[in-house]
C-alpha positions, 0 to 999 in steps of 0.5 A, spaced: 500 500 500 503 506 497 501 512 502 501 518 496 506 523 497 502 530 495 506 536 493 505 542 498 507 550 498 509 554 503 510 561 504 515 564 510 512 572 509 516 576 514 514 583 514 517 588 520 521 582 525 514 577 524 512 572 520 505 572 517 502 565 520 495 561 518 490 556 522 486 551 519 479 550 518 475 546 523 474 540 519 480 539 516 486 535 516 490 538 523 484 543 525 486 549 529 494 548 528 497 554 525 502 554 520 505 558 514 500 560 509 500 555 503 497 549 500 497 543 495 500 544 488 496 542 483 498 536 477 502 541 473 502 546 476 508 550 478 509 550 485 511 558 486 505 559 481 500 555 486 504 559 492 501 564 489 494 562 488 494 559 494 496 566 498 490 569 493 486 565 495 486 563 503 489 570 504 487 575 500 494 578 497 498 579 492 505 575 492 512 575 490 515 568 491 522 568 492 527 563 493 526 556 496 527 555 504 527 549 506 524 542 504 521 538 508 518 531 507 513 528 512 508 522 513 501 523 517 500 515 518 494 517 522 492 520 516 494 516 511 498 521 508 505 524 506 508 531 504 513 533 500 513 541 503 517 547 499 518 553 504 519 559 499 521 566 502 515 571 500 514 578 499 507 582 498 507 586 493 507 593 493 500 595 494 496 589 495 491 589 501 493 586 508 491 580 510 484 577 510 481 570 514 478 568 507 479 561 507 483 559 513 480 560 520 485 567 522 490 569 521 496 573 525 503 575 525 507 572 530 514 574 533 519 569 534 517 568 542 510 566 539 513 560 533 512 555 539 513 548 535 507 545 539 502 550 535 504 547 529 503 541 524 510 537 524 511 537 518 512 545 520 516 544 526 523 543 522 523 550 519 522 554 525 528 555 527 530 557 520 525 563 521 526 565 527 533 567 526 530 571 520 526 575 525 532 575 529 
């Protein structure tokens, strides 16, 4: 049985020493957990294109994505589930619009006293300490 490996996209936006974060859905997969804005790519697609979106989307704002972070693979047993995640440096463009809860449950920007690993998906835990020495 193979668990199928999803490609994911990630964006690390940092703006004034914090990082933009997002909660999942009631509902969803990892409910509650914040993490940073993303999601699937799809067949396709190219992953910083589908990053783009994806911040459109959930979030209401108009991105450049930049160079790639961090990559991390993890599997969800419990899920059934593995994730091939790209961390990309993201920037807002000038003019887009603040952020906005469209399709996520909130959104926050956060300091690095607040990137506390048990907050986050694992898949995410790897990256935090990349991003809090970027709010440094």
């Amino acid at each position: 049985m193979h668990t199928p490996t999803v490609l994911v996209t990630a964006a690390i936006v940092v703006e004034r020493g914090r990082v933009l974060l997002s909660q999942r859905k009631p509902g969803s997969h990892l409910a509650g957990k914040w993490e940073f804005p993303g999601g699937k790519v799809q067949p396709g697609e190219d992953p910083r294109e589908g990053l783009r979106r994806e911040l459109g989307e959930e979030l209401g704002i108009d991105v450049t994505v930049g160079e790639v972070v961090d990559v991390t693979f993890h599997r969800y047993d419990e899920a059934d589930k593995a994730v091939l995640l790209l961390f990309f440096e993201v920037a807002r463009v000038p003019g887009s619009q603040e952020p906005r809860a469209i399709d996520v449950a909130a959104f926050a920007w956060a300091g690095p006293d607040e990137l506390d690993p048990a907050r986050f998906p694992a898949a995410d835990v790897a990256v935090l300490h990349k991003v809090r020495a970027r709010l440094a």
